[in-house]
Each structure stands twice: as structure tokens, then as C-alpha cells.
One Martini backbone bead per residue (centre of mass of N, CA, C, O) as a GRO file, in nm:
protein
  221
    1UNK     BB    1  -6.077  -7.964   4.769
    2UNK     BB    2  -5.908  -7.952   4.482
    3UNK     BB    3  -5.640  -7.992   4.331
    4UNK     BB    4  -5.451  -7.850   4.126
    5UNK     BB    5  -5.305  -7.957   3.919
    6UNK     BB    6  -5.104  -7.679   3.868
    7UNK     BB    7  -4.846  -7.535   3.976
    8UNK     BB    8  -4.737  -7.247   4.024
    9UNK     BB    9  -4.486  -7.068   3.896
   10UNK     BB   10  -4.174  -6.866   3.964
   11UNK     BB   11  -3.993  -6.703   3.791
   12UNK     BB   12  -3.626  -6.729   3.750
   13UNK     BB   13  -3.418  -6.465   3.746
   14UNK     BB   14  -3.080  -6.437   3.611
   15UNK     BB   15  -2.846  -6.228   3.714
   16UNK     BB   16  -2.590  -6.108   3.540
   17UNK     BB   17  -2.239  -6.023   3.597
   18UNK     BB   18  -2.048  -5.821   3.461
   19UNK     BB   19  -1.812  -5.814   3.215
   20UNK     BB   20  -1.452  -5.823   3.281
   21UNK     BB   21  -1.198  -5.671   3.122
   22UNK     BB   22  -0.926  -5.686   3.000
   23UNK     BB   23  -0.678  -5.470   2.915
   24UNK     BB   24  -0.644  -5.621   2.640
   25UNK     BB   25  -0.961  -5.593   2.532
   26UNK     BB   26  -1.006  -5.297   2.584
   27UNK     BB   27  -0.778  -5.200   2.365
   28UNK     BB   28  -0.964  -5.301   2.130
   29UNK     BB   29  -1.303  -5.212   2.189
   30UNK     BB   30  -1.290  -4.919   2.257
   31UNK     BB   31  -1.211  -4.815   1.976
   32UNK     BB   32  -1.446  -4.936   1.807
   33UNK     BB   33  -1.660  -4.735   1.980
   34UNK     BB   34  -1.541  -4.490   1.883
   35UNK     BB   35  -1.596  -4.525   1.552
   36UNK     BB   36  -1.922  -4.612   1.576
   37UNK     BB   37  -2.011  -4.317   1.692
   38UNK     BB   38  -1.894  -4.114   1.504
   39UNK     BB   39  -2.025  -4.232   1.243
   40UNK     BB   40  -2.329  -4.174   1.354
   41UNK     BB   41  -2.271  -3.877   1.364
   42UNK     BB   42  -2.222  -3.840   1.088
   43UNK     BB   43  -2.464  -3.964   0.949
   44UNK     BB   44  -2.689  -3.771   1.075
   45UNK     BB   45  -2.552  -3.496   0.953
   46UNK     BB   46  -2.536  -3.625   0.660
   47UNK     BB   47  -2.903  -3.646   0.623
   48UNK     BB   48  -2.989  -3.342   0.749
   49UNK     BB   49  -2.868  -3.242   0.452
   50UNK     BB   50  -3.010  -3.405   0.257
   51UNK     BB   51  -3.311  -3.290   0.351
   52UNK     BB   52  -3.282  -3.049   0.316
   53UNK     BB   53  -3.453  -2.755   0.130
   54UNK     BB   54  -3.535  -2.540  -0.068
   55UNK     BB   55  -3.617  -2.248  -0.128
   56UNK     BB   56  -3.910  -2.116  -0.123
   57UNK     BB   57  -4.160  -1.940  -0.228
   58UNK     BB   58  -4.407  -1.696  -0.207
   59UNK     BB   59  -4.733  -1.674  -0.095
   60UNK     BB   60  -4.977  -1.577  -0.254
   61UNK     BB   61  -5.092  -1.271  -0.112
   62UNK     BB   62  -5.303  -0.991  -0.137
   63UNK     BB   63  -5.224  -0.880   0.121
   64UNK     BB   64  -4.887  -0.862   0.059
   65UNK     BB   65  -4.958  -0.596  -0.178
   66UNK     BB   66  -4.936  -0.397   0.008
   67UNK     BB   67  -4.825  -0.058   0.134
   68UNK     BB   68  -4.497  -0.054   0.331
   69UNK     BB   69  -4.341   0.223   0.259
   70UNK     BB   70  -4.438   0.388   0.555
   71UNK     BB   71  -4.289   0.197   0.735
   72UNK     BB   72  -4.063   0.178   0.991
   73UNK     BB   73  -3.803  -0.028   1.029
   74UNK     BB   74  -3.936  -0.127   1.287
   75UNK     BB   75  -4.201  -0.227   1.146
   76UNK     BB   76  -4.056  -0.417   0.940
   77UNK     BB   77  -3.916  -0.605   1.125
   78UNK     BB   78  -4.215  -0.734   1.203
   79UNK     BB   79  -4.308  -0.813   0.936
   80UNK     BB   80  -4.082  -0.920   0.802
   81UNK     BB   81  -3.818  -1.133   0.759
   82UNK     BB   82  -3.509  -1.129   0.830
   83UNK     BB   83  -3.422  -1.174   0.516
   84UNK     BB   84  -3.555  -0.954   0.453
   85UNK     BB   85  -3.452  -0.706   0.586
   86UNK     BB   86  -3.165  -0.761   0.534
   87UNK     BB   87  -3.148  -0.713   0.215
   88UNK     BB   88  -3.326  -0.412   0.230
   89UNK     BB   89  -3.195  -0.294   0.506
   90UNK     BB   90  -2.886  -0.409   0.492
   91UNK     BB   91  -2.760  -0.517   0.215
   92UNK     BB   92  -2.798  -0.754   0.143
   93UNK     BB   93  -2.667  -1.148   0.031
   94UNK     BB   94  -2.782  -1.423  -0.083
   95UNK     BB   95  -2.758  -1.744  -0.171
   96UNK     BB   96  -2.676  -1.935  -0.408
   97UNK     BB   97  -2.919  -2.162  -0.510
   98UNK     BB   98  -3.078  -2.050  -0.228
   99UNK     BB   99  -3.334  -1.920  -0.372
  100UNK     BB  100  -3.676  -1.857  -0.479
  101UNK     BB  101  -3.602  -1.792  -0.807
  102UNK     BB  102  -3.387  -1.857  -0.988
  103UNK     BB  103  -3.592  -2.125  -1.090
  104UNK     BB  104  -3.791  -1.944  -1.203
  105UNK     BB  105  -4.081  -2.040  -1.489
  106UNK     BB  106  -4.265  -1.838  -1.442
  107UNK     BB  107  -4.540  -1.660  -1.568
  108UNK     BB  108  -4.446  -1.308  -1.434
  109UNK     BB  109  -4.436  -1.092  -1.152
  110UNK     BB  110  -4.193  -0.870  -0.978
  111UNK     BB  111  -4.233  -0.744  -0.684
  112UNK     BB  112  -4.216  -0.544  -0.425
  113UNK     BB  113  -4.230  -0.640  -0.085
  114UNK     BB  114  -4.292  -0.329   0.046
  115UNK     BB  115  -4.472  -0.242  -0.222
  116UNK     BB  116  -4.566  -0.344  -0.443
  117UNK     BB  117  -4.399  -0.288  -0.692
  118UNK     BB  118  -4.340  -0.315  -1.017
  119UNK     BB  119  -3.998  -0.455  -1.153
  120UNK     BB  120  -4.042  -0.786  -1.284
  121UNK     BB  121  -4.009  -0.957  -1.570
  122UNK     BB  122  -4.007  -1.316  -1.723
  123UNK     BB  123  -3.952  -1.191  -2.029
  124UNK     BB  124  -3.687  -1.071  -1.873
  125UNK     BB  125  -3.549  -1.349  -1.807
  126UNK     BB  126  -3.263  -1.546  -1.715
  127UNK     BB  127  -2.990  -1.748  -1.732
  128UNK     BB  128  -2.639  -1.687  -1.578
  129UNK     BB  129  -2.564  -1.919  -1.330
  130UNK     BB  130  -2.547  -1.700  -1.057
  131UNK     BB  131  -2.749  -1.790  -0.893
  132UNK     BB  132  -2.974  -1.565  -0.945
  133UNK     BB  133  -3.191  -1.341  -1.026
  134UNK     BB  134  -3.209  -1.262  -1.406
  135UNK     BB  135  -3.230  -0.955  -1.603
  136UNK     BB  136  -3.230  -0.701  -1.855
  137UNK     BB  137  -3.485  -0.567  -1.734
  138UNK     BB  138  -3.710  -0.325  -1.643
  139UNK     BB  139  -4.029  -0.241  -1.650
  140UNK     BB  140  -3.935   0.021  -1.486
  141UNK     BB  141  -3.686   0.277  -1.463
  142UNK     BB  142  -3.819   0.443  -1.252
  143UNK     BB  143  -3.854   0.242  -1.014
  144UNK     BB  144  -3.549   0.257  -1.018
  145UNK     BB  145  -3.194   0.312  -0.820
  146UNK     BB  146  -2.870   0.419  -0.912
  147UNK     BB  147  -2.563   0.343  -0.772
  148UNK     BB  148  -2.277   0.358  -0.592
  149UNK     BB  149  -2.056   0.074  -0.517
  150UNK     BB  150  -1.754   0.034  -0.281
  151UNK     BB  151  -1.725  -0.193  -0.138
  152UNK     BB  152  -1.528  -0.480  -0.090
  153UNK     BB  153  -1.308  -0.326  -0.321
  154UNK     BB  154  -1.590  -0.253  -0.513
  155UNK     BB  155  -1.704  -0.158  -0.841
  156UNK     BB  156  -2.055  -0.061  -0.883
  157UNK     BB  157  -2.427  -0.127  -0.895
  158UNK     BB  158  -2.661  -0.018  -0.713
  159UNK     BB  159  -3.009  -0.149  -0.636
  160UNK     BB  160  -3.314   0.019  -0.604
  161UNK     BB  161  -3.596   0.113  -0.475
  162UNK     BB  162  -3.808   0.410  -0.511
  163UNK     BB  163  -4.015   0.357  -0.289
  164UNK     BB  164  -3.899   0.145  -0.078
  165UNK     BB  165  -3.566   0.185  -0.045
  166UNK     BB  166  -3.466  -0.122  -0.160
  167UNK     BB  167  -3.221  -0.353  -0.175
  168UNK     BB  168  -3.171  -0.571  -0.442
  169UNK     BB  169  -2.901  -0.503  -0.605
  170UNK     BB  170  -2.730  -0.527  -0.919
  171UNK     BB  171  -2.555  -0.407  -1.226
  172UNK     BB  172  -2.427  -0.558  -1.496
  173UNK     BB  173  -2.247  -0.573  -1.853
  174UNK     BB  174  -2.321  -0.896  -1.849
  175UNK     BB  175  -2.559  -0.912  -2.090
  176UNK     BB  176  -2.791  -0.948  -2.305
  177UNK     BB  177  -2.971  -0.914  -2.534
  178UNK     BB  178  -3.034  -0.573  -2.624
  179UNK     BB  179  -2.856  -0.476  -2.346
  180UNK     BB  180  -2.641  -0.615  -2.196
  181UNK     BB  181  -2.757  -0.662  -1.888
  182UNK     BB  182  -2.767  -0.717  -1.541
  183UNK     BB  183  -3.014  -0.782  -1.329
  184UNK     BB  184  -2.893  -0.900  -0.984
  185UNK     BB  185  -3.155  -1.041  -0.776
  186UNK     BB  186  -3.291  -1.095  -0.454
  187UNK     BB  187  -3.537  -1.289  -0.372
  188UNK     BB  188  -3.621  -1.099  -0.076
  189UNK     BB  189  -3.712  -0.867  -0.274
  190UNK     BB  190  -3.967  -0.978  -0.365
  191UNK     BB  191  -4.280  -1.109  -0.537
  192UNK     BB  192  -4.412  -1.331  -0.695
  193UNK     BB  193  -4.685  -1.329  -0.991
  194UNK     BB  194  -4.904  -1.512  -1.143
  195UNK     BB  195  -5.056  -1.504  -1.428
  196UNK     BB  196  -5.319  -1.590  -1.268
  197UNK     BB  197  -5.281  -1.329  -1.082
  198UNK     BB  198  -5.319  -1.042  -1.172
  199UNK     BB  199  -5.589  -0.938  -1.158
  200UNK     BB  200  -5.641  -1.008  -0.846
  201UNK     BB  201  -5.365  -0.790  -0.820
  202UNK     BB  202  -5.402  -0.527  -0.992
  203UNK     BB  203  -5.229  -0.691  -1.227
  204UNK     BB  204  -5.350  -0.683  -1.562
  205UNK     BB  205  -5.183  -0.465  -1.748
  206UNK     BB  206  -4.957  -0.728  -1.780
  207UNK     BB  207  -5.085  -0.927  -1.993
  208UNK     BB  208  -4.981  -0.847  -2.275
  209UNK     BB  209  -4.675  -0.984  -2.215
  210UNK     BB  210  -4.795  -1.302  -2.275
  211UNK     BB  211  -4.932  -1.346  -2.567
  212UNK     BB  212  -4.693  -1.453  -2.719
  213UNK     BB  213  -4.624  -1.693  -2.524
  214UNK     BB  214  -4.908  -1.840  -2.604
  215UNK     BB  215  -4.874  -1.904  -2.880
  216UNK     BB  216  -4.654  -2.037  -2.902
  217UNK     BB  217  -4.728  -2.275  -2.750
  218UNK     BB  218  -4.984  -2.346  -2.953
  219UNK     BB  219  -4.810  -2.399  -3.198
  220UNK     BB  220  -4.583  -2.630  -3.057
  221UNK     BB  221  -4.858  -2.861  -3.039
   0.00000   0.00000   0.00000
């Protein structure tokens, strides 16, 4: 038997033995690794920040348009999410410019999340400033409930839903013309219906509120 020409070599690793730092430099080393450490968690936390995302709208579906409003609060705790429960029965109210309809112009009908009954509409909706969705009036003045509301050491009118005595909002007397009005409304007591959803939602009945910003759109072409 021939000898191979080449014998295998075992490669030999040198372990090195850590490098001690003497107090000189650890005193410079160590502060820092402790700036580079903060930095690092600094900018993953402001990473995480910036890519937060606006709340989004409901989901359109002729199932949620069911009337929910003869379910017990502990029913609708289980059906609601946290936030719409928080806001329609615990009188809650979320962060401005974080909720979903406020910079919503579709247009379209804003229904009772939990009865489904039609109580805003887009022809009547208006930009306030105020990040909260903001109308001059309700579809029908008969649909909601105007209260007196004295909480924390404030004078206002609290406005609920009449069928699913849901917490809406407030109504302020600094709105525009015809009414002077602004009904300052949670985006989660609300589910928006896009007019292009309204037949099949058996809101049929309010498209005749669009036809005239039809014409004015294809005019404007």
C-alpha cells in the first residue's frame, strides 16, 4: 500500500486567556460601554415608537350590524373589545388623534356599535381640530340622549345612544353653521358603514344624502 503524499494535519486553536484590564483602564472602558449599552436601548425603544401605527377602522360586517343592545353588560363585555366596552359603558374617552374615524372622510353612515342604529352621518361631519370625530348634528335627534354631565368640575352634555343607552360623547356650542353645534364623538362607540356598503346593510334608505356630492364630484371633473 502506497503512502498518501499529503497526511492529514489537526488543525491546532490556540485558546487565547482574557485580557485583564488594569484599573486605569477599566475606568475608562467600562463607563463607556455602559453609554453604548443605554444608547442601544434607547433607540430600540424610540424604533418601537415610531412604528406604532393609527388606529384603524372597523371592519365592515353585515354580522356586526346585529342589535346587541338587549345583552347584559357582562354579555357585551365578552362581545365588545376593552375600548369599545370602556367607552359605551363606563363612560370612557380615548386619545385624540388616535382613534379611528377622526381623520375618516369616506363617505358614509356612523351606526351605534352596539345596536347598530344609524345616529351619524359624513354629510354632516366636519374637521374640529379636535382629533375626535366631530358632527353639526345627528341623523335623528330622536336616536340620542342629552344629559347633564358635572364630572371632574366640569359643566357639559353628555350625549348617549337611545336605543343601547351607550356613552357617545359631548356636545359643545362652538360648531359651525347651520346649528352652531359640534356632537364630539368616541370612534368606539360608533362602526362606520361606507356607502357602497349601505344597500347590503339595509341602510338603503340614506343614500339619497349622497347624490347631491355625486353630481357636485362629477361636475368638478
Amino acid at each position: 500500500m502506497h503512502e498518501p503524499p499529503f497526511k492529514s494535519v489537526r488543525p491546532v486553536v490556540n485558546l487565547a486567556k482574557p485580557m485583564k484590564l488594569s484599573p486605569a483602564l477599566k475606568s475608562i472602558f467600562l463607563p463607556l460601554l455602559s453609554v453604548a449599552a443605554l444608547a442601544s436601548i434607547a433607540t430600540s425603544g424610540w424604533t418601537a415608537e415610531k412604528k406604532q401605527e393609527p388606529a384603524k377602522p372597523t371592519a365592515v360586517n353585515t354580522e356586526n350590524l346585529k342589535d346587541l343592545s338587549h345583552l347584559s353588560d357582562e354579555e357585551l363585555k365578552k362581545v365588545l373589545t376593552p375600548e369599545q366596552y370602556k367607552i359605551c359603558k363606563q363612560c370612557g374617552t380615548e386619545p385624540p388623534f388616535r382613534n379611528a374615524y377622526w381623520n375618516n372622510h369616506e363617505a358614509g353612515i356612523y351606526v351605534d356599535v352596539i345596536s347598530g342604529e344609524p345616529l351619524f352621518s359624513s354629510t354632516h361631519k366636519f374637521d374640529s381640530g379636535t382629533g375626535w370625530p366631530s358632527f353639526w348634528q345627528p341623523l335623528n335627534k330622536e336616536s340620542i340622549v342629552e344629559k347633564d354631565d358635572r364630572t371632574y368640575g366640569m359643566v357639559r352634555t353628555e350625549v348617549r345612544s337611545k336605543k343601547a343607552d351607550a356613552h357617545l360623547g359631548h356636545v359643545f356650542d362652538d360648531g359651525p353653521k347651520p346649528t352652531g353645534l359640534r356632537y364630539c364623538i368616541n370612534s368606539s362607540s360608533l362602526r362606520f358603514i361606507p356607502k357602497e356598503k349601505l344597500q347590503e346593510s339595509g341602510l338603503g334608505q340614506y343614500l339619497a344624502l349622497f347624490e347631491g356630492q355625486d353630481a357636485d364630484k362629477t361636475a368638478k371633473k
